[in-house]
C-alpha positions in Angstrom: 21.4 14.9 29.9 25.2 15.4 30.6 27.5 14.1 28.2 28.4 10.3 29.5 32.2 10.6 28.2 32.9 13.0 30.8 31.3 11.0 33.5 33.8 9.0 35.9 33.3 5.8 37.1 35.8 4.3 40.4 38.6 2.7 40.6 37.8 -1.1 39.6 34.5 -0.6 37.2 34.4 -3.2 35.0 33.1 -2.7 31.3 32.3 -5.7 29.3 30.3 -7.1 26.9 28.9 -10.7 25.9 27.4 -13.5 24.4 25.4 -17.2 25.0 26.1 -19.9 23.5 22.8 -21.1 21.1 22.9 -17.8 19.7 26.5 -17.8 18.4 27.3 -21.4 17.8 27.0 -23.5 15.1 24.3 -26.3 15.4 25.2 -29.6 15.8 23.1 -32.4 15.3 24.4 -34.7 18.0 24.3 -31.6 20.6 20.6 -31.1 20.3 19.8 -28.8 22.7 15.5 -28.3 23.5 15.7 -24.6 21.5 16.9 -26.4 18.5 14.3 -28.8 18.3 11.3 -26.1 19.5 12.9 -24.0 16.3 12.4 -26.9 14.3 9.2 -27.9 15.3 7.5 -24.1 15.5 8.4 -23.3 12.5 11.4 -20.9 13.8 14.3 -19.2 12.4 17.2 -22.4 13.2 20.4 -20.8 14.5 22.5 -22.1 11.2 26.2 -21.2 11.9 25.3 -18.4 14.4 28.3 -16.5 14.1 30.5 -19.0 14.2 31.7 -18.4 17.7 32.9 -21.9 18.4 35.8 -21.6 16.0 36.4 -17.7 16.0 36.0 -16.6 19.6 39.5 -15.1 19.5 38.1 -12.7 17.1 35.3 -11.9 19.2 37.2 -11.7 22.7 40.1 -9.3 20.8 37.4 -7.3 19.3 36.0 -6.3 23.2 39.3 -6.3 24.8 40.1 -3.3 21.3 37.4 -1.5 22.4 39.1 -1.5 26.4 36.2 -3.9 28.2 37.6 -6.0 31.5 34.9 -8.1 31.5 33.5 -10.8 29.0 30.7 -13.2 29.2 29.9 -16.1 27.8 28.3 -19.2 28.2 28.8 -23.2 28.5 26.4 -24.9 26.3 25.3 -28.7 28.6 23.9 -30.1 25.6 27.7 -30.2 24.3 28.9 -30.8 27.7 26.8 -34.1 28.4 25.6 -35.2 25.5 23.9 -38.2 27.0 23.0 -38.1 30.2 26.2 -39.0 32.6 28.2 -39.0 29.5 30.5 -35.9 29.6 32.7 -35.0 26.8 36.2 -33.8 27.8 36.7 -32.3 24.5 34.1 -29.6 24.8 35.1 -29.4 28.3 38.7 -28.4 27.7 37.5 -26.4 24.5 35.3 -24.3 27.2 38.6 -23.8 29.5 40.6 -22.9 26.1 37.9 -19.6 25.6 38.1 -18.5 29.2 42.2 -19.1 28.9 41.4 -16.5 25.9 39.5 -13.8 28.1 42.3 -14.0 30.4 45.0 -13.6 27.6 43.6 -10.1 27.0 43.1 -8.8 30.1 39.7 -9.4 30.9 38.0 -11.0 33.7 35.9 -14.1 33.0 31.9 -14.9 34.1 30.6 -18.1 32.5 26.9 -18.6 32.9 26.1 -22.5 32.9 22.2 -22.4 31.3 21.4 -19.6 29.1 18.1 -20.6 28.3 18.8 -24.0 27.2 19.4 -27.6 28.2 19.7 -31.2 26.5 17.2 -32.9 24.6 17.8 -36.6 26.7 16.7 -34.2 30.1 13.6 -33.1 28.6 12.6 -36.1 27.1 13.7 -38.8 29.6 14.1 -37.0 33.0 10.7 -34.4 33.0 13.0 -31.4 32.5 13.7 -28.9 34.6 10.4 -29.8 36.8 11.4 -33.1 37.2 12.9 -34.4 40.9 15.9 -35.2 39.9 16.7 -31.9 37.9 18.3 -29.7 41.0 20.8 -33.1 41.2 21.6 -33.6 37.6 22.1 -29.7 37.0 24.6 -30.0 40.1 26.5 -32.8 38.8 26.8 -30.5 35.5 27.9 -27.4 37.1 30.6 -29.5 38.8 32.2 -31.0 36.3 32.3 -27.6 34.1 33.6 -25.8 37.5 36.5 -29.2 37.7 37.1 -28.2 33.9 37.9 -24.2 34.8 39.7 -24.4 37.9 40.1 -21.1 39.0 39.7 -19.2 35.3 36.6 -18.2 36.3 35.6 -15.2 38.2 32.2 -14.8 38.3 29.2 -17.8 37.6 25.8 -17.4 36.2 23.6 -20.4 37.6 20.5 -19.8 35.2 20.2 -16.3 33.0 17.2 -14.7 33.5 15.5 -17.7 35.3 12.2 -15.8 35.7 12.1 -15.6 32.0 11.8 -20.0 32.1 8.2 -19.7 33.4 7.1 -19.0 30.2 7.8 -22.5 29.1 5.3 -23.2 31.0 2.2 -20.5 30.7 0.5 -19.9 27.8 -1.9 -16.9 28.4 -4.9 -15.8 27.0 -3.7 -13.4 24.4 -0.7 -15.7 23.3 -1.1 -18.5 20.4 1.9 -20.4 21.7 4.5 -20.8 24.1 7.2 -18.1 24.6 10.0 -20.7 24.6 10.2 -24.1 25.3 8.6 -26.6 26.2 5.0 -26.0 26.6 2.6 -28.2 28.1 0.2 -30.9 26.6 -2.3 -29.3 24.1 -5.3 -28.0 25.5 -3.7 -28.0 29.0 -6.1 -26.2 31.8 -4.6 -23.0 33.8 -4.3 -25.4 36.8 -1.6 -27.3 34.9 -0.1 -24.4 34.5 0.4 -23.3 38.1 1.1 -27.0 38.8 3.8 -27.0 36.7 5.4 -23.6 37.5 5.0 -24.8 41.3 7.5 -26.8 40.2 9.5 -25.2 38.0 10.4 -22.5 40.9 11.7 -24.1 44.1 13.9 -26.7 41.5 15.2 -23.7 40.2 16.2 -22.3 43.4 17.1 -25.4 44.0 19.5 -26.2 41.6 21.3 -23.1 41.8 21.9 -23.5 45.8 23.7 -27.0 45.2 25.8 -25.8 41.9 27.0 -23.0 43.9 27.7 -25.4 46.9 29.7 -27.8 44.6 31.6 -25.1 42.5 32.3 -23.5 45.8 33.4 -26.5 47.0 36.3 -26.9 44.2 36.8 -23.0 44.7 36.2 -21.5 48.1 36.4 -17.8 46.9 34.3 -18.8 43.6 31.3 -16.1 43.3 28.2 -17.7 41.7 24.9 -15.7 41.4 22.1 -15.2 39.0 21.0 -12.5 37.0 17.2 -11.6 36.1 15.4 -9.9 33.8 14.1 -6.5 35.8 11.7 -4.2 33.6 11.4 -0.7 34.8 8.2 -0.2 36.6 7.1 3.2 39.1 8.1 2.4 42.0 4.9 2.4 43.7 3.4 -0.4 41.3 6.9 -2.9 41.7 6.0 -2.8 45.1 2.5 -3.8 44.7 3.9 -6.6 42.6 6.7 -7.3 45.0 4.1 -7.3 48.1 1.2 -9.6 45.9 4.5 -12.4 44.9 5.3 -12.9 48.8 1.5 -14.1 49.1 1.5 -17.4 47.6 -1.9 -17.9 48.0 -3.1 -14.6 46.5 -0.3 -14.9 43.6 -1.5 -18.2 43.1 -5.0 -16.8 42.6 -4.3 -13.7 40.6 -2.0 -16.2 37.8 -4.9 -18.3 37.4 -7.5 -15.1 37.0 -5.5 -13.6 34.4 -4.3 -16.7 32.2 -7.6 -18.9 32.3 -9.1 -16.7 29.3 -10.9 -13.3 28.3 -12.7 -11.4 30.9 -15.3 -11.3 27.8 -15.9 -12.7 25.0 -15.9 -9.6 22.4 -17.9 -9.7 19.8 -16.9 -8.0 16.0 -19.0 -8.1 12.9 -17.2 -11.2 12.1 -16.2 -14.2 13.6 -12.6 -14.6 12.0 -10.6 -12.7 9.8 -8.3 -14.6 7.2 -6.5 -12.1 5.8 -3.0 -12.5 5.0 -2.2 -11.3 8.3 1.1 -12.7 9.6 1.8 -13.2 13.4 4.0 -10.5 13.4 1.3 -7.7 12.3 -0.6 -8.4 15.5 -0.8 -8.4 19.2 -4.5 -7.1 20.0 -6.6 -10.2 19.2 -6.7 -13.8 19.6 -4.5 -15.7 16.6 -4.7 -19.5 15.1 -1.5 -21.7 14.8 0.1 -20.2 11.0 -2.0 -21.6 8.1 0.7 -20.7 5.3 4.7 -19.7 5.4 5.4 -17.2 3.1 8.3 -14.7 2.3 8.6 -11.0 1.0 9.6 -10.9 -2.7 9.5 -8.3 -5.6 7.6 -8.9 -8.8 8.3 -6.9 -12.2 6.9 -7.3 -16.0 7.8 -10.5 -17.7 10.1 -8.4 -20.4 11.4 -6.3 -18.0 15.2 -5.4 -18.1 16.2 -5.1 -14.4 18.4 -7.6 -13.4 18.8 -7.8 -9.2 17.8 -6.2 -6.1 20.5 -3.6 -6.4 19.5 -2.6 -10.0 16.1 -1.5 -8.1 18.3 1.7 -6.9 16.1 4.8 -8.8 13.3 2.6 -9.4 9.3 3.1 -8.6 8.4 0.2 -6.7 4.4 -0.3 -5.3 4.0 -1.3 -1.8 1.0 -1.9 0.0 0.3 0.0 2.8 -0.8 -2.1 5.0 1.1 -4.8 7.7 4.2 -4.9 8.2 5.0 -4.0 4.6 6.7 -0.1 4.5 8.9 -1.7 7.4 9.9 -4.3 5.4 10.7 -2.7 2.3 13.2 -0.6 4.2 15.2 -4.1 4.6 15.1 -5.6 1.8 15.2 -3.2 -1.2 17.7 -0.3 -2.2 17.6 2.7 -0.1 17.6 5.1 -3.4 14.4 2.9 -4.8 11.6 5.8 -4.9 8.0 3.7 -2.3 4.7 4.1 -4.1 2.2 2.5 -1.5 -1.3 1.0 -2.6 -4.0 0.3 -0.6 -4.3 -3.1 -2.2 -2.2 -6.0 -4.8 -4.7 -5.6 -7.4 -4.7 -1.7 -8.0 -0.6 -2.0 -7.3 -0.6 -5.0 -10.2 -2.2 -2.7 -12.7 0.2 0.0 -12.0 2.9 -2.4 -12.7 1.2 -3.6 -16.0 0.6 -0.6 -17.5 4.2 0.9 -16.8 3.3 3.1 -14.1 5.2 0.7 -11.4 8.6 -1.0 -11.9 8.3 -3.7 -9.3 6.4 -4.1 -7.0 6.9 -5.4 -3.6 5.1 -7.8 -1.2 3.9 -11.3 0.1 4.7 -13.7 -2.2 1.3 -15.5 -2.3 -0.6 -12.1 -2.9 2.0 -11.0 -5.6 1.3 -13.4 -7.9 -1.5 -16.5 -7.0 -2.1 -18.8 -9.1 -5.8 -17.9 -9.3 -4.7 -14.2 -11.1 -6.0 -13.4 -14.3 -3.3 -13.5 -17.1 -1.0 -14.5 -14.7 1.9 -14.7 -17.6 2.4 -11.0 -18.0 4.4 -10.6 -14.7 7.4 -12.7 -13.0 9.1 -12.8 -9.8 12.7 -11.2 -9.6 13.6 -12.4 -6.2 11.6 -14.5 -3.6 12.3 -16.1 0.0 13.5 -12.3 1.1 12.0 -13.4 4.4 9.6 -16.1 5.7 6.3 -15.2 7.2 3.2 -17.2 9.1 0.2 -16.0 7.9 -2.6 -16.5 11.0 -6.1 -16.8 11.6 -7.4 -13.5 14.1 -10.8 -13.7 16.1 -11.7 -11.1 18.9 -10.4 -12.0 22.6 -12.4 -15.1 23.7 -12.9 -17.1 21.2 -9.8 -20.0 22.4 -11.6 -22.8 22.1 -13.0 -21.6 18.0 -9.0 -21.3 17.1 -8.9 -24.8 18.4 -11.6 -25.9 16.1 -9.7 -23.9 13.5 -6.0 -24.9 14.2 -7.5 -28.8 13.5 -8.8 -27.1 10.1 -5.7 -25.9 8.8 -4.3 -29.5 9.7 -6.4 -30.4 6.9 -5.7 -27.3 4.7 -2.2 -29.1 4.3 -3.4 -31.6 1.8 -4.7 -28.5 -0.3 -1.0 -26.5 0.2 0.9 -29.4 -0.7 -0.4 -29.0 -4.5 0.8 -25.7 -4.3 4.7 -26.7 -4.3 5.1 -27.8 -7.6 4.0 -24.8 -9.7 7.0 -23.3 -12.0 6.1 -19.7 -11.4 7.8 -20.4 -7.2 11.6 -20.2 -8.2 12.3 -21.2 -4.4 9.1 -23.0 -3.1 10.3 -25.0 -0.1 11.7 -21.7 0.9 8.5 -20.1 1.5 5.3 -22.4 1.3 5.6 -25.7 3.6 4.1 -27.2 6.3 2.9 -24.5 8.6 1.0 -26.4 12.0 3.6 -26.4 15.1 3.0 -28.3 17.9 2.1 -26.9 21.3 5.0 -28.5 23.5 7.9 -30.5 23.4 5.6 -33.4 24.6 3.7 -33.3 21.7 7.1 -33.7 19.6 7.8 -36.9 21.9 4.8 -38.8 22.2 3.0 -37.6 19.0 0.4 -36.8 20.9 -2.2 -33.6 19.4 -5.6 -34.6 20.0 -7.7 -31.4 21.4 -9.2 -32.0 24.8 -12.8 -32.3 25.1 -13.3 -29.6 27.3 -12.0 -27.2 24.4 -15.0 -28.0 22.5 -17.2 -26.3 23.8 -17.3 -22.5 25.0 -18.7 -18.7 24.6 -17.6 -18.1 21.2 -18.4 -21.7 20.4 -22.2 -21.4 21.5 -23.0 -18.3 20.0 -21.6 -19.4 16.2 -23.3 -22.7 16.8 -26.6 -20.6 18.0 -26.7 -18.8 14.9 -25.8 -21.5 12.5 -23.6 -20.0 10.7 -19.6 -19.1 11.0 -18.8 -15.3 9.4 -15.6 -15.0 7.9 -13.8 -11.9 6.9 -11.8 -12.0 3.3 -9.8 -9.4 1.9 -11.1 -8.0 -1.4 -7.8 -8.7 -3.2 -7.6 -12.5 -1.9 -7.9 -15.1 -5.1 -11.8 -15.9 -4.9 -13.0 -12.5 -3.6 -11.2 -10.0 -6.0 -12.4 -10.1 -9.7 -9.2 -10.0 -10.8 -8.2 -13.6 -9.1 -11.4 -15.0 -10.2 -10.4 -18.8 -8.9 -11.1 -20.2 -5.3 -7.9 -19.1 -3.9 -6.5 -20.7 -0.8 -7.9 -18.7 2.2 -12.0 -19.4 0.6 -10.7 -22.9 0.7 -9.7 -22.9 4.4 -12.9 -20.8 5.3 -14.5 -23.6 3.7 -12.7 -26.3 5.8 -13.3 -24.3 8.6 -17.4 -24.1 7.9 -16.9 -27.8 7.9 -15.1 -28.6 10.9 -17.6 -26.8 13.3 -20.9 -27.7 11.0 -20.3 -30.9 8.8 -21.6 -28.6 6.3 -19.3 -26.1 4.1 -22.6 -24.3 2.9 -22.5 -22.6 6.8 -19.9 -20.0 5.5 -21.0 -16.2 5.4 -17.8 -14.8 3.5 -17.5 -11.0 4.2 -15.5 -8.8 1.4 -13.1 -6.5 3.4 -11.3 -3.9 2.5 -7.3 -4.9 2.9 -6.9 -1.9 5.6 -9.9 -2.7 8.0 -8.9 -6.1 8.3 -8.2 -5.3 12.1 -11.1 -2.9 12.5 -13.8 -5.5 11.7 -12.9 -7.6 14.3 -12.7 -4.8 17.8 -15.6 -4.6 19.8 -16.7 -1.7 22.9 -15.9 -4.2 25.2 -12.4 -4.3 24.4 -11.4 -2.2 26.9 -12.3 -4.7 29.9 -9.7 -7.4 28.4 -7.7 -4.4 28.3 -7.5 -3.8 31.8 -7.4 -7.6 32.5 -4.6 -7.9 30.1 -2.4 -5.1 31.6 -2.9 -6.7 35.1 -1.9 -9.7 33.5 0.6 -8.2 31.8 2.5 -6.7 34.5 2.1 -9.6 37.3 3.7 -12.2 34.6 5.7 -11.1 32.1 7.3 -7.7 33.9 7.7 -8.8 37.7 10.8 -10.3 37.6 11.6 -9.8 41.3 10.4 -13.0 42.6 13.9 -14.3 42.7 15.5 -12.1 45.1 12.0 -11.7 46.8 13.2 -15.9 47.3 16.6 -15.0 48.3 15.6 -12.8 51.2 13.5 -15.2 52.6 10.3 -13.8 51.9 8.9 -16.1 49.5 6.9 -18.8 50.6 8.8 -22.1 51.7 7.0 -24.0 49.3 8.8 -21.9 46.6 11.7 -20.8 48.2 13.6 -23.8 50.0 15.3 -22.9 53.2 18.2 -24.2 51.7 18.3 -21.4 48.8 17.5 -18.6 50.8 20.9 -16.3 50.5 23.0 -18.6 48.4 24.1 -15.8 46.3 27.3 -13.8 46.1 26.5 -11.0 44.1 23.1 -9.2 42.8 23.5 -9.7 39.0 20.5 -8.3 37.0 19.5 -7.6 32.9 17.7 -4.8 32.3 16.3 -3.6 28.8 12.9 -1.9 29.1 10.5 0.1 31.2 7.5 2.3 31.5 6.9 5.0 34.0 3.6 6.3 35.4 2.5 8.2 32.8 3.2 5.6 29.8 1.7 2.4 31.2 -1.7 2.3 28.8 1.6 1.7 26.4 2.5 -1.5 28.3 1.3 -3.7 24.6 4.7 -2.4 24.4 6.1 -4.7 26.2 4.3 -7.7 24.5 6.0 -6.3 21.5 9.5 -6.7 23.0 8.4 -10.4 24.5 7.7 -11.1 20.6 11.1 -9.9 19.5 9.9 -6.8 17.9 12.1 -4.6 20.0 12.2 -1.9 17.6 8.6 -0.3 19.5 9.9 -1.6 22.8 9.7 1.0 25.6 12.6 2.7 27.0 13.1 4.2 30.3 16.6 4.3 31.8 15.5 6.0 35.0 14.2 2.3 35.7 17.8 1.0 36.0 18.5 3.1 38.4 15.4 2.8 40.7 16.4 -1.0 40.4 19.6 -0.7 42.0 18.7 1.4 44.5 16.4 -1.3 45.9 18.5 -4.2 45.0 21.2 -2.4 47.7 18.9 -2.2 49.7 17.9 -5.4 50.1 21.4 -6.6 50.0 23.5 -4.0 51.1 27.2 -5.1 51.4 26.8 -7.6 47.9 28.1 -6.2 44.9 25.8 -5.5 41.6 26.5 -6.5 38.6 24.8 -5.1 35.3 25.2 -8.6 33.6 22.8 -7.5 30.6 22.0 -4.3 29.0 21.9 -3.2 25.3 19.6 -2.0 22.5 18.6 -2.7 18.8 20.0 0.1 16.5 16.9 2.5 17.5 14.1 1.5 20.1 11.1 3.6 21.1 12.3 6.3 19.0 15.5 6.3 20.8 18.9 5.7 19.0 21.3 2.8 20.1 23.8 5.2 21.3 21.0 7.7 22.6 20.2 4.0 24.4 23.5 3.8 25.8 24.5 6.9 26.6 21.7 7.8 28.9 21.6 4.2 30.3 25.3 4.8 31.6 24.2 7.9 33.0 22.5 6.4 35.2 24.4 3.9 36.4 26.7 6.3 37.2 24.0 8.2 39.1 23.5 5.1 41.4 27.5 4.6 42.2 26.8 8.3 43.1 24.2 7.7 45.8 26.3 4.8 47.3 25.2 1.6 45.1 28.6 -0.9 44.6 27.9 -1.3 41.3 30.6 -2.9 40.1 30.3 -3.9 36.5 28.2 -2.9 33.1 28.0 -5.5 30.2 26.5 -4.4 26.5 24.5 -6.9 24.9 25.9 -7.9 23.1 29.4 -8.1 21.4 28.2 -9.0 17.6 25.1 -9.8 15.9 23.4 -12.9 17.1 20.4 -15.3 16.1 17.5 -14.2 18.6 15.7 -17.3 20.0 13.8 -18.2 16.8 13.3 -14.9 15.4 14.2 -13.8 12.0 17.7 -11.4 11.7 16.6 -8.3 11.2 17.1 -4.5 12.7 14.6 -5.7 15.0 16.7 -8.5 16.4 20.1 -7.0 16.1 22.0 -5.7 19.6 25.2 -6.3 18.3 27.7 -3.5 19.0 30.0 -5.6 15.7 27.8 -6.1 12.8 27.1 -9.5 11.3 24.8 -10.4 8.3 24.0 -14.0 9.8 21.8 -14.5 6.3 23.8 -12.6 3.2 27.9 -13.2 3.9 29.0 -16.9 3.8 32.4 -15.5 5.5 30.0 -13.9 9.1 32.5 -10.7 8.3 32.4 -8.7 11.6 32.0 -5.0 11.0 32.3 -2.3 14.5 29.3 -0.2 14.6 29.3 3.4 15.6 28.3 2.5 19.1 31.4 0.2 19.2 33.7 3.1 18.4 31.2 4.9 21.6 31.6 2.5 23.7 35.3 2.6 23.3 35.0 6.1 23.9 33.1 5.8 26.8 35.8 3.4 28.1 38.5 5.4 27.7 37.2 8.4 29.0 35.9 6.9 32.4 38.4 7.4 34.6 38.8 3.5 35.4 
């Protein structure tokens, strides 16, 4: 690859970076926005402070315009705007106008995107959202009065970021537990609902974005207002397959329902469920239950034991097991100079620690020390709540409607957590063991509304555990009431128990199957696997990768239905974020991509040809409209590649495509700091910021330039523009 500091770029380029708005602003409880109540309400990381953005954006805006970017992005949050619906607040107005004054101040030119994945609470709740009718109206009536509050500040406008990304609000697939983002449907709700819904959802998106650009236009004649989706790099020969099967609504149509309605088969394991302390983030191959416990990663050590803190743990021998997410985690959380002893299970890795062999040992909470263990007293806790964790219920793919049964099981398994809180040996217990059930949808959260639908009662999976009589659980062998060493009912018996008795009225139904902590997973695959496979990469690929529906709209060649006439070519630019991609020969790694959807982006794919290949086709299909990069970055390594590995080669080739004639006109990094990520916890898996923040450990959000920072300035000053 040829070095990208000695590539030139023309005359005009614009480098930037950027930023939105929930992630980097400090909650407010009387700006509610729908991600702050669907963080609340799933159980998610809350955004806190973010990084503080609404009182230090100079800091932020300086620190891109040091490292020589022309171009900075942020975003407007509505819920601030218009509090209450029709009631617009001229002090977050003029504050909006006072941060693009900023960008200006140093140099750069401004693009403000008007929903980054968020809107009020009083739309969703009182006005059906964004499917409702009058949605396209009430987002235009927005969009003007932020556009009246910029004047002419503004250079380019973002209608909706990554607006095929919203139909995930409203499909829940097979192979997902919940909702991507908010805000669901109705419990239980059939795949027809679904395409109902996103029926909706798409032509008042279009919508919407045709009449805001009409009204900011209309206070700016020469204002440019555009969109910019999410691409993922596919071969070209398979994006036009998904291009060709999108402009066929009724096939599209079709195809959604075929994939999201449920397993091609039911699979069968040698057991029915596994409840093993396996957290949602350890898995993406079978079906999962809503969490049954929050937990957190802590570090346990001898009751007379000397050490002191975390950092004291430099030199140490500290047990981990080898299992889960577990060596990954340990890299986080605990020294870099601590010496890693792994164990195949907590009560060989206990021993170790009691007789000397260990000096801490690290792991989940629950499993270091339950209350069930045998002379419990001879250990202590020297730090918990070093993460939080929802443990989850697996069963092979097609057992949906036996998670349901179990979801309303762990509703009762509350009662039996709740006399778990007050126990002296949890120095932080609300941190780490709470109230775990999440609602499905938003809806749920307004009208209170969970019962299960009767047509999820009955099923496959259901038939063949009610045809044998009996429900097989899996346990791991070191859980309290399996392990000899916890030699009390522990929690997850109990739950199996309550489980037994939701489906027979009769706990002595359980079959409780010992298993060995590191087959949790293998007890549960089946030969038929590979069929859901197959269905699942189909799946895969038609809804969560095919972005290009959007411009497929904007060229006319959706159907009307989706595509109003009036939207068709109300754009004025071809913006675009691109992150991930497989080629030919790596799509049986497309669970990849589920990873990334799940915010693990650390095993995300990468595949920078992809970029290019996307321009290319984006010029051709507008040719004449200039593209703008409005999104593209990378967590400090991803798919083995490094962050500056990342953007080196990705800059490559976009300067390949301005080489064979694309007007690509602009490149923004995501993003300019560390940010919260949509719910998920801060972590290197979460992090894209090219200035360091650490959003949980510093009170004072201390900004600290990475090594790509210094790069990227590099880059910048070497590119000719």
């Amino acid at each position: 690859m040829a070095d990208v500091t000695k590539l030139k770029f023309p005359e005009g380029f614009l480098f930037g970076t950027a930023n939105a708005d929930h992630q980097v602003e400090a909650y407010d409880p009387l700006c509610e926005d729908v991600w702050d109540l669907w963080e609340r309400c799933q159980g998610l990381t809350p955004r806190g402070r973010g990084t503080d953005f609404w009182n230090r954006y100079e800091e932020d805006i300086a620190s891109a315009a040091a490292m020589g970017c022309k171009l900075f992005r942020f975003s407007v949050a509505w819920a601030r705007v218009e509090p209450e619906c029709g009631r617009f607040d001229p002090d977050a107005l003029a504050h909006y106008g006072e941060v693009a004054e900023c960008v200006r101040r140093h140099g750069m030119k401004v693009m403000v995107t008007l929903h980054h994945f968020v809107w009020p609470v009083w739309l969703e709740r009182d006005r059906g959202g964004m499917i409702g009718t009058e949605f396209p109206d009430l987002f235009a009536r927005y969009a003007d009065r932020v556009a009246e509050a910029f004047g002419g500040k503004v250079d380019w406008w973002i209608s909706f970021n990554e607006p095929s990304q919203l139909t995930f609000g409203y499909i829940k697939p097979w192979w997902q537990n919940r909702y991507y983002m908010p805000p669901g449907l109705p419990r239980g709700a059939p795949v027809d609902d679904e395409a109902e819904a996103v029926g909706k959802l798409v032509p008042n998106l279009f919508l919407a974005h045709a009449r805001a650009r009409a009204v900011i236009q209309a206070r700016r004649s020469d204002a440019k207002v555009g969109v910019n989706p999410l691409v993922t790099g596919f071969p070209i020969w398979l994006q036009m397959l998904l291009d060709w099967g999108a402009c066929h609504r009724g096939m599209a149509e079709a195809l959604f329902k075929f994939t999201t309605k449920g397993a091609l088969v039911s699979e069968r394991g040698d057991v029915d469920l596994v409840i093993g302390g396996i957290t949602m983030e350890d898995q993406t191959r079978f079906d999962s239950s809503d969490p049954y416990l929050r937990t957190g990663k802590a570090v346990l050590i001898r009751v007379d034991s000397e050490i002191a803190d975390i950092p004291s743990l430099a030199g140490k021998k500290i047990g981990v097991i080898a299992i889960g997410n577990q060596p990954q985690a340990w890299k986080r959380d605990l020294p870099a100079a601590a010496r890693k002893q792994l164990f195949r299970n907590y009560d060989d890795a206990r021993e170790a620690l009691a007789n000397g062999s260990l000096d801490a040992l690290y792991g989940d909470a629950f499993y270091l020390l339950p209350p069930e263990l045998n002379k419990r007293d001879r250990f202590r806790f020297l730090k918990t709540c070093l993460s939080e964790e929802h443990y989850v219920v697996l069963a092979p793919h097609g057992h949906t409607r036996l998670l349901a049964h179990v979801d309303f099981a762990i509703r009762d398994f509350q009662d039996d957590l709740a006399g778990q809180c007050d126990v002296p040996w949890l120095s932080e217990p609300d941190s780490f063991i709470g109230r775990s059930v999440r609602p499905v949808s938003l809806h749920e959260v307004f009208t209170a509304d969970d019962s299960l639908p009767r047509h999820l009662s009955v099923g496959r999976g259901m038939r063949r555990v009610r045809r044998r009589g009996k429900i097989r659980i899996g346990i791991r062998t070191d859980t309290p009431g399996v392990s000899e060493k916890c030699t009390g009912e522990g929690l997850e018996v109990r739950l199996a128990r309550l489980i037994a008795m939701r489906l027979f009225g009769d706990e002595s139904k359980l079959v409780i199957v010992p298993i060995a902590p590191g087959e949790r997973l293998e007890c549960l695959e089946s030969k038929a696997s590979w069929l859901n496979w197959a269905w699942r990469f189909w799946g895969t690929t038609t809804l969560i990768a095919n972005a290009n529906w959007w411009y497929l709209g904007m060229t006319g060649k959706l159907a009307k239905e989706l595509c109003p006439p009036e939207a068709i070519g109300a754009q004025d630019f071809v913006g675009l974020d691109y992150y991930w991609g497989l080629p030919t020969h790596r799509l049986g790694k497309f669970r990849l991509l589920e990873e990334a959807a799940n915010g693990r982006f650390l095993r995300a794919p990468v595949w920078p040809r992809g970029l290019f290949h996307a321009l290319r086709k984006f010029n051709r299909w507008f040719p004449g409209q200039e593209l703008l990069i409005v999104e593209n970055g990378c967590t400090p390594t991803a798919g083995g590649i490094t962050r500056a590995g990342y953007m080196r080669s990705h800059l490559a080739e976009v300067a390949n495509a301005i080489k064979a004639g694309v007007p690509v006109r602009a490149y923004n990094w995501w993003s300019v700091t560390s940010n919260r990520e949509w719910g998920h916890p801060f972590d290197p898996n979460t992090d894209f910021g090219l200035h360091f923040v650490d959003l949980d450990n510093d009170p004072s959000l201390a900004r600290q330039p990475t090594p790509e920072a210094k790069l990227y300035a590099q880059i910048i000053a070497e590119s000719g523009v």
